[in-house]
Backbone and ligand atoms as CSV (ligand in chain L), in Angstrom:
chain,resi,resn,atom,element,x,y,z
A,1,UNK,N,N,-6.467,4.158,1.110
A,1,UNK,CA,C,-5.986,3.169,0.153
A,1,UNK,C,C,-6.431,3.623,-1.232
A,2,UNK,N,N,-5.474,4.046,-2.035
A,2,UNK,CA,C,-6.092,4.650,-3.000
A,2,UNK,C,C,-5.159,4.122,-4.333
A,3,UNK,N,N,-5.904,3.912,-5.401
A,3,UNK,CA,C,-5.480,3.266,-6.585
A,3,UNK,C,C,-5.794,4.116,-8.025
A,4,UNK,N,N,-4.803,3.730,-8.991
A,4,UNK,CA,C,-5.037,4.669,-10.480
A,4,UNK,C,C,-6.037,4.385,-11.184
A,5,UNK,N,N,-6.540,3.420,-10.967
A,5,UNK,CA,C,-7.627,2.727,-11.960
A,5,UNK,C,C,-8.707,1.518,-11.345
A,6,UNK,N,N,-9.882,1.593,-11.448
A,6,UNK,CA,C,-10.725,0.578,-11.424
A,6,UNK,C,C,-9.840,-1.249,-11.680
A,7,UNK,N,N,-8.692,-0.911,-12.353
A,7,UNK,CA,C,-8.795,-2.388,-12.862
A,7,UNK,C,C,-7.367,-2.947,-11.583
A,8,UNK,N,N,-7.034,-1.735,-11.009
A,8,UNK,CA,C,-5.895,-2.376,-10.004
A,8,UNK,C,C,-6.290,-2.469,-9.227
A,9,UNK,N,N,-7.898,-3.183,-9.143
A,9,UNK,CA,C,-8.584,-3.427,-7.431
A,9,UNK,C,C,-8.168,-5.027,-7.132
A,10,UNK,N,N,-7.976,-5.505,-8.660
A,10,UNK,CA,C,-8.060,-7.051,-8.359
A,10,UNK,C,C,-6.388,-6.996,-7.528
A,11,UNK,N,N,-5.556,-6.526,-7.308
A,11,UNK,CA,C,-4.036,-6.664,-6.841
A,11,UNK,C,C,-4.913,-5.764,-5.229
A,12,UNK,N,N,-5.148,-4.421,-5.452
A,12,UNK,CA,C,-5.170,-3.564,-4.001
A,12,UNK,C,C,-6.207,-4.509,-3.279
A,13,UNK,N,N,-7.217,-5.355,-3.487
A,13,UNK,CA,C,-7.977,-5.306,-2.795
A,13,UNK,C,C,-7.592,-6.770,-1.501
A,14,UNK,N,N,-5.841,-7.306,-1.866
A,14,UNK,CA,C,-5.144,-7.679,-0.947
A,14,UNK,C,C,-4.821,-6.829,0.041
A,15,UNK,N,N,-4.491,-6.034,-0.413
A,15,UNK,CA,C,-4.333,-4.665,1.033
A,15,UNK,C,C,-5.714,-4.416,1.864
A,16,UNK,N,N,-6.633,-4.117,0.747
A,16,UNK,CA,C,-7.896,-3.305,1.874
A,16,UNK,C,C,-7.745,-4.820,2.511
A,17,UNK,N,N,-8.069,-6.270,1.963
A,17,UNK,CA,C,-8.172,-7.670,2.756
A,17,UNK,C,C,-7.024,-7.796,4.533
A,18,UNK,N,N,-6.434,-7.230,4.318
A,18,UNK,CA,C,-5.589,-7.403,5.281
A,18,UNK,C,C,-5.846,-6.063,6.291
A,19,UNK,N,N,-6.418,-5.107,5.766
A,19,UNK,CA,C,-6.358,-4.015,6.689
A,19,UNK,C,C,-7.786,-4.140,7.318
A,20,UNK,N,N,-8.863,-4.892,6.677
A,20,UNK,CA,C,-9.631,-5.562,7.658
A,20,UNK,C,C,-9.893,-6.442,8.309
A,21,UNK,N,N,-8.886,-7.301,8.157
A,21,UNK,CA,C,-8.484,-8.209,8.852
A,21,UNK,C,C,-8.277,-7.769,10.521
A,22,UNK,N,N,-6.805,-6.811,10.286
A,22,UNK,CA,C,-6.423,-6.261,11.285
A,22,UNK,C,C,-7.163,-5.140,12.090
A,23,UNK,N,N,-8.766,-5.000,11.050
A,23,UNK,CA,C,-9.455,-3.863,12.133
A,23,UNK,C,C,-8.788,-2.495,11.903
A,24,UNK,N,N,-8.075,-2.193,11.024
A,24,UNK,CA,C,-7.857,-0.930,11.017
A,24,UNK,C,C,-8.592,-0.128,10.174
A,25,UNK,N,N,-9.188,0.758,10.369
A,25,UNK,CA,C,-10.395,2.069,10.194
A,25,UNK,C,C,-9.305,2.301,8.269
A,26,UNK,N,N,-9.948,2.481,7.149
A,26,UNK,CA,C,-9.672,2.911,6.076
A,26,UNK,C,C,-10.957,3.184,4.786
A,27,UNK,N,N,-10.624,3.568,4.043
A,27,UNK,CA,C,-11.105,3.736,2.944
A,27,UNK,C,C,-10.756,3.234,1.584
A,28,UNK,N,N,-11.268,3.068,0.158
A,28,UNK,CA,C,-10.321,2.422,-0.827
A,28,UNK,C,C,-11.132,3.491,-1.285
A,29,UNK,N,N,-10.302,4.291,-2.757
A,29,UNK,CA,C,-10.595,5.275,-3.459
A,29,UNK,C,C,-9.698,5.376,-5.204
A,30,UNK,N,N,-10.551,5.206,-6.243
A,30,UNK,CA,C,-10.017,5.356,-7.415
A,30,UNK,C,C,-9.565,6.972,-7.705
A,31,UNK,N,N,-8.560,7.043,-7.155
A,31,UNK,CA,C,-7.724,8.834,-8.461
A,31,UNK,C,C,-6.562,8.250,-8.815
A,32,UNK,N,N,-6.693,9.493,-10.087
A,32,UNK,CA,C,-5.551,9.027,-10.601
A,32,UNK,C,C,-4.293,10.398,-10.958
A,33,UNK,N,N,-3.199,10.288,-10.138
A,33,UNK,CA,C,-2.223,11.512,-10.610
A,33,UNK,C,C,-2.518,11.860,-12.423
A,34,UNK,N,N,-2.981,11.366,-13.039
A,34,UNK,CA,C,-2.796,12.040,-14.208
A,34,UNK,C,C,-4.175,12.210,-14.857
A,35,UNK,N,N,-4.865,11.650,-14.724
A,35,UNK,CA,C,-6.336,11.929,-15.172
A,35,UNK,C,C,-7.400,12.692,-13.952
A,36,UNK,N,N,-7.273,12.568,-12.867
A,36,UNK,CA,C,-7.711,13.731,-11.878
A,36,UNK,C,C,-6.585,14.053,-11.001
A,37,UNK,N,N,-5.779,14.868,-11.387
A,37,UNK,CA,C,-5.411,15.604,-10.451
A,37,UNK,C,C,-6.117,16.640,-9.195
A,38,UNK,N,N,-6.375,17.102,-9.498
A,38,UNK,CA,C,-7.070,17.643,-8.896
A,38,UNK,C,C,-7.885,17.249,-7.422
A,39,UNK,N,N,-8.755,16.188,-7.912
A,39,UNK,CA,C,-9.662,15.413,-7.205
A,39,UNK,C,C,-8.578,14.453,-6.371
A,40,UNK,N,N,-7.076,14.174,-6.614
A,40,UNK,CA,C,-6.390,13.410,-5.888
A,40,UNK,C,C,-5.930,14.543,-4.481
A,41,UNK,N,N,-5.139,15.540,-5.597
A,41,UNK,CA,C,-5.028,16.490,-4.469
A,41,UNK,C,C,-5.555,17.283,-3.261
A,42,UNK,N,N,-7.210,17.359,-3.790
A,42,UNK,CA,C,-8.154,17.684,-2.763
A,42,UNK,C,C,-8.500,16.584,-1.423
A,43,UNK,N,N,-8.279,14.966,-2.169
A,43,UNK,CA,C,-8.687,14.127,-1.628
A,43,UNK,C,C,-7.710,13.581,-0.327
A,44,UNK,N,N,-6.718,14.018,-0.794
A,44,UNK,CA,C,-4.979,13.708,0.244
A,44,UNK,C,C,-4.684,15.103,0.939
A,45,UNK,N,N,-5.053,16.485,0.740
A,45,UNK,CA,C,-5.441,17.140,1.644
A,45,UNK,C,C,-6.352,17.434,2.745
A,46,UNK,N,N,-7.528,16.585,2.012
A,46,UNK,CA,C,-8.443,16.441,3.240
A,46,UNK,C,C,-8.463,15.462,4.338
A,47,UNK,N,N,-7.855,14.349,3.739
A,47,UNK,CA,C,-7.514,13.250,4.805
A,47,UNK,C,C,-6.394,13.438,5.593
A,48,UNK,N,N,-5.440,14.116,5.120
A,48,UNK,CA,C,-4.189,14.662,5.952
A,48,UNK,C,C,-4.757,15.261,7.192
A,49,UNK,N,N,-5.422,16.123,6.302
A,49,UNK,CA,C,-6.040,17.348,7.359
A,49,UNK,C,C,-7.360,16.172,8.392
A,50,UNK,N,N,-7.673,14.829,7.869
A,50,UNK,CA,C,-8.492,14.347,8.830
A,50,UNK,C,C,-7.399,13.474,10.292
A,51,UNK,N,N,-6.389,13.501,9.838
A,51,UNK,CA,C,-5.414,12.748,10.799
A,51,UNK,C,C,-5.071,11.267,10.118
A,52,UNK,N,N,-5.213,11.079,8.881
A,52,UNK,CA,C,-5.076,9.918,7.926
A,52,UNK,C,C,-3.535,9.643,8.637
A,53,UNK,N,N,-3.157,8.462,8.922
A,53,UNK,CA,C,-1.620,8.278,9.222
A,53,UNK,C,C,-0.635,7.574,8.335
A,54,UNK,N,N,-1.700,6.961,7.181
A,54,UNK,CA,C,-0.829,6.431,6.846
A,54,UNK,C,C,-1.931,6.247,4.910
A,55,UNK,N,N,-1.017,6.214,4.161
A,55,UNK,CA,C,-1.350,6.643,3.096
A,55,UNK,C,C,-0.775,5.535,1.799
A,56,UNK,N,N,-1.637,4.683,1.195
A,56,UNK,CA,C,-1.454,3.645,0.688
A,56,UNK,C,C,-1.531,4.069,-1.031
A,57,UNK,N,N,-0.735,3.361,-1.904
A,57,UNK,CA,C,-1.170,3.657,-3.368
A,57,UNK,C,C,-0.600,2.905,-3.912
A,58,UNK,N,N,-1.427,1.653,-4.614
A,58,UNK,CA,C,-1.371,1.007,-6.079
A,58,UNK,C,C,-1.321,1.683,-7.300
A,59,UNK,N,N,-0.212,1.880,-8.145
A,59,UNK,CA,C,-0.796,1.826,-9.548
A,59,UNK,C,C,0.260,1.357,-10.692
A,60,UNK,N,N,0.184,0.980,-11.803
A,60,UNK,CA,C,0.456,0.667,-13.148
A,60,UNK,C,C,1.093,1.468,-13.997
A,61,UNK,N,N,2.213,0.963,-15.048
A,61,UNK,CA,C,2.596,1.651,-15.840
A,61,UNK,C,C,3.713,2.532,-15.009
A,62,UNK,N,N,3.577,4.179,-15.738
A,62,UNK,CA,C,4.125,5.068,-15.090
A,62,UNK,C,C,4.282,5.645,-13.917
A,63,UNK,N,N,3.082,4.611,-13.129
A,63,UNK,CA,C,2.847,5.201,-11.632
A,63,UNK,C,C,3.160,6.222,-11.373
A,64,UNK,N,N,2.436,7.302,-11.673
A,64,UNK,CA,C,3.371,8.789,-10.561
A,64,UNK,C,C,2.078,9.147,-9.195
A,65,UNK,N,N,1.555,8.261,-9.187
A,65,UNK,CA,C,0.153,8.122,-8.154
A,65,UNK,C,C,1.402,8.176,-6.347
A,66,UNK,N,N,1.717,7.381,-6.574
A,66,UNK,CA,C,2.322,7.420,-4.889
A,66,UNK,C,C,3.037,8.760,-4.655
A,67,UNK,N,N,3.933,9.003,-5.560
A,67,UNK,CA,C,4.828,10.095,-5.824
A,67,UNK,C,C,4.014,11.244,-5.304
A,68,UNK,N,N,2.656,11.375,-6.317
A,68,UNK,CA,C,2.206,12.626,-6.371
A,68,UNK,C,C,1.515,12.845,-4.769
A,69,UNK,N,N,1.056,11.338,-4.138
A,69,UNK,CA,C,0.598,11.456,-3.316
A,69,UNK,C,C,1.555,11.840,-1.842
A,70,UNK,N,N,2.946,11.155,-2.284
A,70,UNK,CA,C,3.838,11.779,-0.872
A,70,UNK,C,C,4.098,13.301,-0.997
A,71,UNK,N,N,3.961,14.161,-2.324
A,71,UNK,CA,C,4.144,15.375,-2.470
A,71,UNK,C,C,3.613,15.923,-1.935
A,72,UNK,N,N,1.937,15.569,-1.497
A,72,UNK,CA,C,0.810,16.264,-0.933
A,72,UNK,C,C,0.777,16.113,1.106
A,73,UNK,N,N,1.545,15.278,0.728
A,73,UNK,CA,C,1.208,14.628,2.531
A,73,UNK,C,C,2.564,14.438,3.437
A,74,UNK,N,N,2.657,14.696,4.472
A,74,UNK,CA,C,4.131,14.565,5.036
A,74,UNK,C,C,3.795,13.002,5.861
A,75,UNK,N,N,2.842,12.468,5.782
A,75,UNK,CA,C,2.292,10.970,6.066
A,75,UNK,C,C,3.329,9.664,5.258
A,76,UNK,N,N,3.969,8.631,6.006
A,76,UNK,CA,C,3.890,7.600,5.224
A,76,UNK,C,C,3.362,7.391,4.181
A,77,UNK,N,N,3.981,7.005,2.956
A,77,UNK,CA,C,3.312,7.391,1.548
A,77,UNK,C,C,3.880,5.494,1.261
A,78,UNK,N,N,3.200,4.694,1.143
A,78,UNK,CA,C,3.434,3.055,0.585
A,78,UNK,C,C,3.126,2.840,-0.770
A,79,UNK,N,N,3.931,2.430,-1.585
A,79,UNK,CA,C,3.586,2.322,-3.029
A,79,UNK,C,C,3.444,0.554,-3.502
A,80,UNK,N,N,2.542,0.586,-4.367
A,80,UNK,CA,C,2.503,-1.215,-4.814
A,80,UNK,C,C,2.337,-1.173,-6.241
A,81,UNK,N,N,3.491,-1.064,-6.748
A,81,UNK,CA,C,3.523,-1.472,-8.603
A,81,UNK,C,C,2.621,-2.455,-9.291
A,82,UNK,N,N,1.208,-1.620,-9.684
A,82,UNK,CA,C,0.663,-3.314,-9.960
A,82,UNK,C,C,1.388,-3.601,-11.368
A,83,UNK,N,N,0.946,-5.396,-10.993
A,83,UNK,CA,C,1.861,-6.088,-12.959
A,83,UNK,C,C,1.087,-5.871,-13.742
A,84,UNK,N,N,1.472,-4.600,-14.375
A,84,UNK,CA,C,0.747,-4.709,-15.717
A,84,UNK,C,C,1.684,-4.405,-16.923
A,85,UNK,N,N,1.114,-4.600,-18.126
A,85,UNK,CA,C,1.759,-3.819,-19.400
A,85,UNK,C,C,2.536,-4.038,-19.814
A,86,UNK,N,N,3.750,-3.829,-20.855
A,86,UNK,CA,C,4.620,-4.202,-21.689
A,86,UNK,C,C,5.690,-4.955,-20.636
A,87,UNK,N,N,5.853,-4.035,-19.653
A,87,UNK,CA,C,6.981,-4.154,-18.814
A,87,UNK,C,C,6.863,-4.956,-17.131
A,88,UNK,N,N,5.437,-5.244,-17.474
A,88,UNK,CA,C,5.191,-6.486,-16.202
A,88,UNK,C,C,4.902,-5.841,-14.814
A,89,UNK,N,N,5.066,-4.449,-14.316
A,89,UNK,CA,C,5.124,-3.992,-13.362
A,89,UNK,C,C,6.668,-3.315,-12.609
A,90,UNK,N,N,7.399,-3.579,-14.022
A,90,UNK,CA,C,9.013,-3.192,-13.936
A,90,UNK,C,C,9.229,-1.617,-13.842
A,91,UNK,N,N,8.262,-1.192,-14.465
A,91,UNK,CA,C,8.148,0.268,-14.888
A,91,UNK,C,C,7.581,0.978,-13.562
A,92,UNK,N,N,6.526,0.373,-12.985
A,92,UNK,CA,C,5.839,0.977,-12.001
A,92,UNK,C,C,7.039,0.322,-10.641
A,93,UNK,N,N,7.273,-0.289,-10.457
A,93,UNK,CA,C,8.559,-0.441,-9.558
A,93,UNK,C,C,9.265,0.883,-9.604
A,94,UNK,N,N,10.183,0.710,-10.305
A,94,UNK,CA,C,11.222,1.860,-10.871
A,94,UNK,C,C,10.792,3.195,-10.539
A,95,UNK,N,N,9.422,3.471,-10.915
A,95,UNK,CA,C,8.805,5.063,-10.398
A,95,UNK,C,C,8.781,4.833,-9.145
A,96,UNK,N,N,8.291,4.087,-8.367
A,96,UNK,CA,C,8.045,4.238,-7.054
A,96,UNK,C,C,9.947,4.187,-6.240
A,97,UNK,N,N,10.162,3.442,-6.314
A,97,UNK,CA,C,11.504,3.186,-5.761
A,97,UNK,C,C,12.204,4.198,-6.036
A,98,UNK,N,N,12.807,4.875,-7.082
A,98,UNK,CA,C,13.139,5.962,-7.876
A,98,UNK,C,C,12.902,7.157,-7.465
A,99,UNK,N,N,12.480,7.389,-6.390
A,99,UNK,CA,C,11.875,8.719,-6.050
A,99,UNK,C,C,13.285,9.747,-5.679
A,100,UNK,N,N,13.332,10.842,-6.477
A,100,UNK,CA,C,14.125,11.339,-6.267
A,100,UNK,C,C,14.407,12.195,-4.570
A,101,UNK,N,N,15.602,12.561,-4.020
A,101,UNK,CA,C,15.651,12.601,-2.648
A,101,UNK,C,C,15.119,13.954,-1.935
A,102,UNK,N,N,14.118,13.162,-1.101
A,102,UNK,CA,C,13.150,14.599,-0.126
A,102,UNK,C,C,12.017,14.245,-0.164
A,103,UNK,N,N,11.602,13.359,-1.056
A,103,UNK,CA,C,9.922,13.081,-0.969
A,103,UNK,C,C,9.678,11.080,-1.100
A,104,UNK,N,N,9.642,10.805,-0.484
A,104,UNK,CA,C,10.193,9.478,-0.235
A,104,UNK,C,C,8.921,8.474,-0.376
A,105,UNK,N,N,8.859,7.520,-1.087
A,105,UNK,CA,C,7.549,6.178,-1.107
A,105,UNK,C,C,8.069,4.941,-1.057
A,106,UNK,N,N,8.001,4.709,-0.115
A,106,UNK,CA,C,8.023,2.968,0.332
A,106,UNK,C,C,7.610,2.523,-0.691
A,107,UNK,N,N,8.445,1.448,-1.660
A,107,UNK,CA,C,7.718,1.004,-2.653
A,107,UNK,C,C,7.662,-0.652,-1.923
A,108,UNK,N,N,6.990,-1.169,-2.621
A,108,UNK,CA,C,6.567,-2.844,-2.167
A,108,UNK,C,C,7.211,-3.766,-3.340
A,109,UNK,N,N,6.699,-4.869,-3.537
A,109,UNK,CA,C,7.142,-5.462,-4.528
A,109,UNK,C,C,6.232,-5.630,-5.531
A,110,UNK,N,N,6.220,-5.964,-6.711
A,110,UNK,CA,C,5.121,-5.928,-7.477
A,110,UNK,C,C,4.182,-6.861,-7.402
A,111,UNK,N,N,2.952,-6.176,-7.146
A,111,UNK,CA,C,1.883,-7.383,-7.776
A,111,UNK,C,C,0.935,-8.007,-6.352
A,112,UNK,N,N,0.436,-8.809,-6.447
A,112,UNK,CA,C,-0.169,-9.299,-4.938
A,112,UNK,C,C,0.449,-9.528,-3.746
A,113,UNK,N,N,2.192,-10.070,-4.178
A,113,UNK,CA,C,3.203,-9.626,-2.727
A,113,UNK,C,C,3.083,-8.841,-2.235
A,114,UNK,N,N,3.202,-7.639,-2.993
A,114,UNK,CA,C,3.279,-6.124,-2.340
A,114,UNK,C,C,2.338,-5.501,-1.786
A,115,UNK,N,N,1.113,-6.083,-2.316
A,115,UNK,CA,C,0.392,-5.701,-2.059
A,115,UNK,C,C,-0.469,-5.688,-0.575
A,116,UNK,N,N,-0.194,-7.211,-0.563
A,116,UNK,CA,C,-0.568,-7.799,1.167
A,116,UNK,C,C,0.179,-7.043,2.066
A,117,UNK,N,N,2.161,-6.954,1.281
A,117,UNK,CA,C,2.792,-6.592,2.340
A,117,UNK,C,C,2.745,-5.406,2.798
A,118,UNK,N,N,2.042,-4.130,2.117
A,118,UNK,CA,C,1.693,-2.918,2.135
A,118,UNK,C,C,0.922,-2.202,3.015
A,119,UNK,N,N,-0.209,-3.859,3.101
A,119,UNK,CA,C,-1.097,-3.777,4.376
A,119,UNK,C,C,-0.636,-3.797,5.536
A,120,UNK,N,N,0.559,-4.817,5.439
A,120,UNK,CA,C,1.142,-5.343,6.840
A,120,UNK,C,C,2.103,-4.556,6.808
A,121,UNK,N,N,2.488,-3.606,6.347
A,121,UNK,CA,C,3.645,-2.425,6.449
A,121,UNK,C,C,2.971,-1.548,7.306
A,122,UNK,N,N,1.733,-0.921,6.800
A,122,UNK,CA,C,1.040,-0.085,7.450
A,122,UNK,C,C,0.199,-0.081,8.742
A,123,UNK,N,N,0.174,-1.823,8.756
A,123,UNK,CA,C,-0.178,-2.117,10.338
A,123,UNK,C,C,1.541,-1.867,11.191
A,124,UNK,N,N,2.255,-1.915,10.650
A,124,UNK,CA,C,3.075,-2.448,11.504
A,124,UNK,C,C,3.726,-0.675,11.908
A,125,UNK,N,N,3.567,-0.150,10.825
A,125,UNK,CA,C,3.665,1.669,11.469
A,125,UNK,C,C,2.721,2.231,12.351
A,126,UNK,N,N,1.492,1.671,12.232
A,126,UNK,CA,C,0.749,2.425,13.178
A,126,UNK,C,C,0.703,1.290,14.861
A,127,UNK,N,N,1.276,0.395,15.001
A,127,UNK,CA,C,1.868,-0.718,15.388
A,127,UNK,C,C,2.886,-0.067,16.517
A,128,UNK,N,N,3.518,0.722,16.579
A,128,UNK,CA,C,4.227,2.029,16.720
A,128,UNK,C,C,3.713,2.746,17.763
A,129,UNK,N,N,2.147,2.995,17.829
A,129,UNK,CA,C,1.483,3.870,18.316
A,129,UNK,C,C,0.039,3.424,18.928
A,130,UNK,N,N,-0.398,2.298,18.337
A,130,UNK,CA,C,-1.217,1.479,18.857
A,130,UNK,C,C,-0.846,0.003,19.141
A,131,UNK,N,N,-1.031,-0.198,20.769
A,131,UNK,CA,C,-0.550,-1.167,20.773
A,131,UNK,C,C,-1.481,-2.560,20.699
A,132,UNK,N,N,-2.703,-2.197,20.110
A,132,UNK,CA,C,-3.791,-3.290,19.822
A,132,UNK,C,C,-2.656,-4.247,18.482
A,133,UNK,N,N,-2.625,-3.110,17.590
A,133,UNK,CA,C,-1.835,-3.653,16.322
A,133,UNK,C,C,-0.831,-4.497,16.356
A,134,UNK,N,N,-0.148,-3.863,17.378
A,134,UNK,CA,C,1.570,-4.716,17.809
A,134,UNK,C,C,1.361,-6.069,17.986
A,135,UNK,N,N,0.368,-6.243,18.957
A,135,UNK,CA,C,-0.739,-7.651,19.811
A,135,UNK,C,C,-1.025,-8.092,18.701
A,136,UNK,N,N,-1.889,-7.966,17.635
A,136,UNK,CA,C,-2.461,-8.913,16.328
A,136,UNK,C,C,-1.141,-8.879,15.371
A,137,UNK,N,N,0.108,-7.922,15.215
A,137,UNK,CA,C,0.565,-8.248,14.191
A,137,UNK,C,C,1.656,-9.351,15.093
A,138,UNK,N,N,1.951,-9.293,16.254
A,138,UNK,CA,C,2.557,-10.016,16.721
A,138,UNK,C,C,1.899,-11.429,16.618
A,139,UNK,N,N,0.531,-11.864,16.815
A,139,UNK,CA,C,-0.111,-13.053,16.760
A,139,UNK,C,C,-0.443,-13.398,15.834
A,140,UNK,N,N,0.177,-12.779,14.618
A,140,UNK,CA,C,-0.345,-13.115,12.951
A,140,UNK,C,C,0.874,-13.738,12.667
A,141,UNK,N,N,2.099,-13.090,13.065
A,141,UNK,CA,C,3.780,-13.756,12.627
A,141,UNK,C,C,3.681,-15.398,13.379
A,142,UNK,N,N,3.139,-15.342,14.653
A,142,UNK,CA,C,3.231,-16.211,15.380
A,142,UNK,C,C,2.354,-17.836,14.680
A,143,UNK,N,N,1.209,-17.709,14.169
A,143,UNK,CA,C,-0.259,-18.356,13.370
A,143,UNK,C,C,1.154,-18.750,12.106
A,144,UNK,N,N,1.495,-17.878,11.443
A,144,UNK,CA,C,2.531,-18.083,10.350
A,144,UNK,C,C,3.552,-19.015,10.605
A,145,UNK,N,N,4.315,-18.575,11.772
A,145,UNK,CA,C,5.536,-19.636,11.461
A,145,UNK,C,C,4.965,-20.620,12.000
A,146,UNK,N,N,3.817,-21.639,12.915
A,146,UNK,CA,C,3.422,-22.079,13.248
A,146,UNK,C,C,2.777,-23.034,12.021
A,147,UNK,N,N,2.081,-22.300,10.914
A,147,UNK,CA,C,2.231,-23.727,9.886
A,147,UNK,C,C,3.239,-23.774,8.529
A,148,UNK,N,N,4.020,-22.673,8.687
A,148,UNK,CA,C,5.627,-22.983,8.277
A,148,UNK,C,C,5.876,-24.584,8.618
A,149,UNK,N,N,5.796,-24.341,10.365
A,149,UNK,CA,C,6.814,-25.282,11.180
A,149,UNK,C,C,5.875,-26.576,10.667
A,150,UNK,N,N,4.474,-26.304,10.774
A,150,UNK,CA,C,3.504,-27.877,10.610
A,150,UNK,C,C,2.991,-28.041,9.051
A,151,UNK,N,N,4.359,-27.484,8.209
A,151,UNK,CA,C,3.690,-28.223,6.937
A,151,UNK,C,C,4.429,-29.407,6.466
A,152,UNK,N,N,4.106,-30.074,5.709
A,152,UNK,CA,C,4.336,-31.427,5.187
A,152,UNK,C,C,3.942,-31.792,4.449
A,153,UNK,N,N,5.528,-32.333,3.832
A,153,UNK,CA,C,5.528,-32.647,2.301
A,153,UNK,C,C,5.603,-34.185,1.550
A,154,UNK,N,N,5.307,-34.463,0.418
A,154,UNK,CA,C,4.945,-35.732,0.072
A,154,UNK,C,C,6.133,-37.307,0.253
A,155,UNK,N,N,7.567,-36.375,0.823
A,155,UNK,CA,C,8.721,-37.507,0.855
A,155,UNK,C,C,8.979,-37.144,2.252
L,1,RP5,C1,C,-2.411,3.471,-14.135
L,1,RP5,O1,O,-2.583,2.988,-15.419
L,1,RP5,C2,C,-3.369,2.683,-13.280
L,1,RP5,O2,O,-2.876,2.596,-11.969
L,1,RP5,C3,C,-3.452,1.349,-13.968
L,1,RP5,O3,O,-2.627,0.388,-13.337
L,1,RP5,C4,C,-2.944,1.635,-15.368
L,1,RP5,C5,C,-3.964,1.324,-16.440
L,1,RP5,O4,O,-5.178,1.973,-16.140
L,1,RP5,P1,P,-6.506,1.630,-16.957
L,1,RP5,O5,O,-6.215,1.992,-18.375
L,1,RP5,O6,O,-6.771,0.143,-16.740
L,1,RP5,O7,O,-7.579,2.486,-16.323
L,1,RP5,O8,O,-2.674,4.840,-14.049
């Protein structure tokens, strides 16, 4: 789970929330495609190379963080536009979604939506292959529509 900046923990740290929820084994890590390169690239080669399956990235603005990160990894690459800046998180949408064709990032929606749902994207791929995940993400939809069905309103 890896983010551009210290300040997009308050949005990612809906994702890491949900990915321990669900018990799934991760890490959260500040790089940033444009101020360490380097240190991103070393960092998404080594986890590739650890059997990482699935590969998460918040960031702001220009986002080229997910991008740079599906370049490095043939892994599920999930992107979450956080809202920031002139353009609200419109801009970081657009990069992620935008990915030109061959190197592909799930983008999310902006902001704390995306962010949860990023988690529950990535349970639901490895969901796929473990069937502990399938079992909790199946009994999490179930808890959900369950106070859908039992809420109640003032008329
Ligand atoms: C992006 O620039 C980060 O993902 C962050 O959302 C945005 C602003 O970063 P800071 O200036 O707050 O470090 O790279």
């Amino acid at each position: 789970l890896l983010m551009g900046s210290a300040s997009d923990w308050e949005t990612m740290e809906r994702t890491h929330k949900v990915l321990e929820e669900f018990g799934v084994p991760h890490c959260c890590k500040v790089l940033s495609a444009h101020r360490t390169p380097d240190l991103l690239a070393a960092f998404v080669r080594e986890n590739d190379a650890k059997g990482a399956e699935v590969f998460i990235a918040g960031a702001g603005l220009a986002a080229a963080l997910p991008g740079a990160v599906a370049a490095l990894t043939s892994r599920p690459v999930l992107g979450v536009p956080i809202q920031a800046g002139a353009l609200n998180g419109h801009d970081a949408l657009l990069a992620m979604a935008q990915m030109p064709p061959g190197i592909p990032v799930g983008a999310l929606a902006i902001g704390t939506p995306g962010a949860t749902n990023a988690g529950l994207l990535a349970v639901a791929i490895l969901a796929n292959k473990y069937p502990e995940y399938d079992a909790k993400l199946k009994r999490y939809r179930e808890e959900q529509a369950a106070k859908v069905a039992s809420a109640t309103l003032p008329c």
